[in-house]
C-alpha positions in Angstrom: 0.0 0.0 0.0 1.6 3.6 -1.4 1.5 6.4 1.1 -1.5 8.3 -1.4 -3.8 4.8 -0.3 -3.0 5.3 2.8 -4.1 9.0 3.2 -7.1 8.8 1.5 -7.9 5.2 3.8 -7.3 7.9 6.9 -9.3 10.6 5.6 -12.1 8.3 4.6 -12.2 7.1 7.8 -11.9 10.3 10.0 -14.9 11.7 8.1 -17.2 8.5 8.9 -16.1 8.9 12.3 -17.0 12.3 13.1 -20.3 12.7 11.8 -23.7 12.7 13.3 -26.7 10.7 12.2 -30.3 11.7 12.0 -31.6 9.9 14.7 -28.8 11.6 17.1 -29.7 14.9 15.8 -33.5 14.5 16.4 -33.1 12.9 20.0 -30.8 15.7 20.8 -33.8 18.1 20.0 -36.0 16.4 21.5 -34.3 15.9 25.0 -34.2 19.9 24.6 -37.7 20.7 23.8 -38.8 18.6 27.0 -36.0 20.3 28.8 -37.2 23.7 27.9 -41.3 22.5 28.1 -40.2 21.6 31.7 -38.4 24.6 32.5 -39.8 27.7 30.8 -43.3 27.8 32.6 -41.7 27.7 36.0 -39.3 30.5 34.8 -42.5 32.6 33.6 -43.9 32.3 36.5 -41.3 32.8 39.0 -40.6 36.4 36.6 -44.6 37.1 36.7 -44.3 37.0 40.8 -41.7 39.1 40.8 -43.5 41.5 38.3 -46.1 41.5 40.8 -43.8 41.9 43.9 -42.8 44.7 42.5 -45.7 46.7 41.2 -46.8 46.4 44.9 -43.8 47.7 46.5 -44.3 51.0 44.2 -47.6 51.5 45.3 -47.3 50.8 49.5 
């Protein structure tokens, strides 16, 4: 095997290696969407009281 064979072999190879698939990429985003589904209603909420904390403390 020449040295050309042999870099093209390694490049072949180091491009099949560092790729993601479909399924991994749709997972991912999933996992975050139920993540952020989880989280961003608390986080409204807990800002809303504050909102509301605050507008109080103006007006006493």
């Amino acid at each position: 095997m020449n040295t050309d064979t042999k870099l093209i072999d390694y490049v072949k190879e180091c491009k099949s290696q560092h790729a993601f698939t479909l399924a991994e990429v749709l997972i991912t985003l999933g996992i975050i969407g139920v993540v952020a589904a989880l989280t961003i209603p608390t986080l409204i909420n807990t800002y809303n009281a504050k909102v509301r904390e605050t507008q109080i403390k103006k007006h006493i």
